[in-house]
C-alpha atoms as one frame of an Amber mdcrd trajectory, in Angstrom:
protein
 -35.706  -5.214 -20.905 -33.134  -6.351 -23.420 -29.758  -6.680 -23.002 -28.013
  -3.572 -21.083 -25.785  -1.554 -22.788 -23.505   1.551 -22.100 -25.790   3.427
 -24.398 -28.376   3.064 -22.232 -26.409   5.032 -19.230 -27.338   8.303 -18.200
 -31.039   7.967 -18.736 -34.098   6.385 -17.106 -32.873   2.383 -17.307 -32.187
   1.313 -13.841 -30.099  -1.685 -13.979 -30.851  -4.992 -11.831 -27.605  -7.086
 -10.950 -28.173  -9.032 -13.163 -27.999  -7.331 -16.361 -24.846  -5.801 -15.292
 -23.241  -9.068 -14.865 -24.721 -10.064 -17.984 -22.993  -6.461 -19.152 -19.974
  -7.486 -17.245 -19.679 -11.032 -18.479 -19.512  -9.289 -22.232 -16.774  -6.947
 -21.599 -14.513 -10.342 -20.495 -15.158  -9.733 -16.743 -15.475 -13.319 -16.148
 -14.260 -15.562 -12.516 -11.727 -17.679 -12.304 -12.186 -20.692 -12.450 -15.072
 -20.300 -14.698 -18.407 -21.167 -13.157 -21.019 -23.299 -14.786 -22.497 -22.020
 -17.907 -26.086 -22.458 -16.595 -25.225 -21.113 -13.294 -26.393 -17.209 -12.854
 -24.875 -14.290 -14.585 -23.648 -12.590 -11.431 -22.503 -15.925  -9.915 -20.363
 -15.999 -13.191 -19.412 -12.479 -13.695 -16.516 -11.213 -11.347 -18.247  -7.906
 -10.457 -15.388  -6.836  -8.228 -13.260  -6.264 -10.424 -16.085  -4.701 -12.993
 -16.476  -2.335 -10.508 -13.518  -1.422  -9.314 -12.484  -0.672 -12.492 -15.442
   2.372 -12.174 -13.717   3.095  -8.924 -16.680   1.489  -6.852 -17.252  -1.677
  -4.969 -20.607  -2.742  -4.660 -23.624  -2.783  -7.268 -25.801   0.376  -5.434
 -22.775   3.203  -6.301 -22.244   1.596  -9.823 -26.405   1.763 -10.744 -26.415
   5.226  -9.212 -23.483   6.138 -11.503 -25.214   4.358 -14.591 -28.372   5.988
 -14.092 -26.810   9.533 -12.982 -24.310  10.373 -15.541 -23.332   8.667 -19.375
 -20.524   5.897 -19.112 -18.035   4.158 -21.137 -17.471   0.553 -21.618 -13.944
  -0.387 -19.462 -11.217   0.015 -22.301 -12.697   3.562 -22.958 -13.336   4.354
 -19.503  -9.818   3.181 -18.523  -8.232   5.342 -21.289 -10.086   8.597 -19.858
  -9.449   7.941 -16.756  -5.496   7.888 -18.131  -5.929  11.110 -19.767  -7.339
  12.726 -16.605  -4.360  11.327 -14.883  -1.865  13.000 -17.870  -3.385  16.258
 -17.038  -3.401  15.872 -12.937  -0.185  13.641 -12.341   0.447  12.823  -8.832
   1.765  15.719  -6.809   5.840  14.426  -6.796   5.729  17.994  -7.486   8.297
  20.941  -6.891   6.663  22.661  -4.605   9.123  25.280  -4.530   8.149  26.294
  -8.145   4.599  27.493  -6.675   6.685  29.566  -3.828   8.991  31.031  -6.120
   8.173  34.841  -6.817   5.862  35.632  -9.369   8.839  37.175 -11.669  10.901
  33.982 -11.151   8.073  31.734 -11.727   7.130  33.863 -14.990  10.311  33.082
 -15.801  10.749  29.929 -16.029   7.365  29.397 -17.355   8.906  31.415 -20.288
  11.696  28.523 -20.195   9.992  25.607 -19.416   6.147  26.126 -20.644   3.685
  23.274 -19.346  -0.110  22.594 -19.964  -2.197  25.107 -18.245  -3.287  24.364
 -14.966  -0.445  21.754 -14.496   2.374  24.002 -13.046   1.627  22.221  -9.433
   2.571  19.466 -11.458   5.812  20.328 -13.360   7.983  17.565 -14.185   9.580
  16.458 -10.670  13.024  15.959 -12.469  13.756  19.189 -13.170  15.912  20.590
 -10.958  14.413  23.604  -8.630  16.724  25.295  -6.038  15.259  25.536  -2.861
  13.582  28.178  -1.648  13.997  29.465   1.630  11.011  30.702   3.559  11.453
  32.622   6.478   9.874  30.830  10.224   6.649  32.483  11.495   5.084  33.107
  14.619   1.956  31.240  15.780   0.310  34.783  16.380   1.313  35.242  12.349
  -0.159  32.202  11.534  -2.999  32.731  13.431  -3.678  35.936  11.479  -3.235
  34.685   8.414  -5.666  31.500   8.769  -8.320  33.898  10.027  -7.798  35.707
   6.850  -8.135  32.541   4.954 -11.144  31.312   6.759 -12.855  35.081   6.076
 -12.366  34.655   2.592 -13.873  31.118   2.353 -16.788  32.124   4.448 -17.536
  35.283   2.108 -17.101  32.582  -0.712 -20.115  30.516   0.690 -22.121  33.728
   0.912 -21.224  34.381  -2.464 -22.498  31.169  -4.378 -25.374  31.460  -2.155
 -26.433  34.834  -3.745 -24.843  34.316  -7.163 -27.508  32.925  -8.200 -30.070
  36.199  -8.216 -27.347  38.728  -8.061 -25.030  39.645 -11.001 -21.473  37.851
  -9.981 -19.140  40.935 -10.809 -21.060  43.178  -8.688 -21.691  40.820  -6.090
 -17.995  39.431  -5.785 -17.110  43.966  -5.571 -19.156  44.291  -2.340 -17.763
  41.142  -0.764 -14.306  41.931  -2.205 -12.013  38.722  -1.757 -14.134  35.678
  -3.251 -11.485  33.153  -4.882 -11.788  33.920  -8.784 -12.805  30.178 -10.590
 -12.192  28.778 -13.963 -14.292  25.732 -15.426 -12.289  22.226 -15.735 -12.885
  20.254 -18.638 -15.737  18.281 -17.027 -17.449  21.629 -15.937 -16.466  22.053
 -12.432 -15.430  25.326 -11.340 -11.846  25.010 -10.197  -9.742  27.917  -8.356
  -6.905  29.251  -8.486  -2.952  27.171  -8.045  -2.275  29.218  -4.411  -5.411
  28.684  -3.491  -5.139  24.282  -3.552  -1.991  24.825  -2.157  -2.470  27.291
   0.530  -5.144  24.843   1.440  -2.728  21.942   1.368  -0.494  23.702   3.723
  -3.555  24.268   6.086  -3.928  20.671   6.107  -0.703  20.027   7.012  -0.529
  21.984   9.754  -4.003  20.491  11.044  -3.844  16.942  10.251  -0.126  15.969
   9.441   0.474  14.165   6.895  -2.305  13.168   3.604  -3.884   9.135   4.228
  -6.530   9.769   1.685  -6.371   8.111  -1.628  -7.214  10.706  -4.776 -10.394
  10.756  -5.136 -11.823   9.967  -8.602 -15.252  10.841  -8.883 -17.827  13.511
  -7.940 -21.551  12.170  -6.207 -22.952  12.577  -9.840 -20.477   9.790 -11.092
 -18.272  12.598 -13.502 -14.550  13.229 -12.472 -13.881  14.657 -10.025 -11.458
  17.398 -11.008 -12.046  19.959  -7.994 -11.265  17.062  -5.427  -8.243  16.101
  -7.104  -6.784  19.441  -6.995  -7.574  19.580  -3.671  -6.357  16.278  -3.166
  -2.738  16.906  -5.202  -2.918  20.204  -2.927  -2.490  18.761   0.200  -0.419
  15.776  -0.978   2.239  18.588  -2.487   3.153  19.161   1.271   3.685  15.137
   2.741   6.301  15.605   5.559   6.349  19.065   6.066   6.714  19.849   9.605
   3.942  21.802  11.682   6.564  24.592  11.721   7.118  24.353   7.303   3.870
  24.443   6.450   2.740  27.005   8.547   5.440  29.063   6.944   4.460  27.915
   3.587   0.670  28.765   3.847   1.471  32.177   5.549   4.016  32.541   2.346
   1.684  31.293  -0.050  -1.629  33.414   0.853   0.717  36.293   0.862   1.970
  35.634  -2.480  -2.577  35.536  -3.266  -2.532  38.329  -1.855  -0.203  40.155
  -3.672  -1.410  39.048  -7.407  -5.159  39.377  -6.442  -6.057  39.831 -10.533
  -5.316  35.872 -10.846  -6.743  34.792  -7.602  -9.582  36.929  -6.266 -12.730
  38.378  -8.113
């Protein structure tokens, strides 16, 4: 095989570690101090930090990538990997502008338009009054994750016979399937309430988010439904058991209520 190239990704070549240090070594990805020049491409090449720029760190998950899905060299890759992070900033965000009323929210939408699918993310500078949501009961909590759960279960059900069934009919007879929109890289994404309603669920059951955002899917693409569930349950770092339990109750409600944007 000649030399590797980006060109060949996405198809039937299946890298050794070698030509991907050889790869690496042309995009500048070089240790320091340099090595030998007749010593071995991947003793030369520093493939840690050719990998990590892919968000990897071994050889095995960056082949799998390579062979899975079409890549870019590292400048490119880097700069769409900035654009993704343009669209999803990290969650600093007001949450209070998702738990606002629909009017209010409407609103200041009106005021203050952003990108679609970015009001999670509005600009954290702008100042948002707080919002104050009223305590709940563990029995209302309860209640309401059982609801949540239901859904989520009927959703399962629902890709499962999606497939043979027509979708519109289908989602009727099961009645509360989350509705889903397709994210640039062709992942179906759902609805704002529904990230964060899940973030708040989170909160209650694990405390706090450790996780770092994830970046890519298991087919090596973006992954954009992870990172909005990701920047969903980062939205509510250092609520209290007590807050978020109010704030998912408050925020399935608000679902609920406006089921033509958030339930088939």
């Amino acid at each position: 095989m000649g030399a590797l190239t980006f060109a060949q990704s996405g198809g039937a070549v299946h890298p050794t570690l070698d030509d991907v240090a050889e790869l690496a070594l042309e995009y500048g990805y070089e240790k320091k101090p340099p090595r030998p020049s007749q010593s071995k491409p991947s003793q030369r090449a520093d493939m840690a930090g050719f990998f990590t720029e892919y968000g990897v760190k071994a050889f095995s998950p960056w082949r799998e990538m390579f062979v899975r899905a079409p890549m870019l060299p590292p400048d490119e890759h880097r700069a769409a990997v900035e654009k993704v992070r343009e669209r999803f900033p990290p969650p600093a965000i007001e949450l209070n502008l998702i738990l606002m009323s629909s009017t209010e929210r409407s609103r200041r939408a009106r005021l203050h338009p952003v990108p679609p699918r970015c009001a999670r993310f509005h600009d954290a500078e702008k100042e948002v009054e707080e919002v104050v949501i009223p305590d709940v009961t563990d029995e209302e909590y309860e209640e309401a994750a059982k609801e949540f759960d239901a859904v989520e279960k009927k959703w399962k059900l629902f890709k499962k016979y999606a497939r043979v069934e027509s979708t519109r009919s289908y989602a009727r007879f099961y009645h509360t399937p989350w509705t889903t929109t397709r994210s640039p890289g062709g992942a179906a994404v759902k609805s704002d309430l529904y990230y964060s309603s899940t973030g708040a669920k989170s909160q209650v059951e694990k405390g706090d988010c450790t996780e770092e955002e994830p970046q890519w899917d298991e087919k090596g693409a973006i992954d954009y439904a992870g990172k909005l569930v990701w920047g969903g349950y980062k939205q509510h770092q250092g609520k209290t058991t007590a807050e978020a339990k109010a704030i998912f109750v408050k925020l399935l409600r608000d679902a609920q209520a406006d089921k033509k944007n958030n339930f088939f």
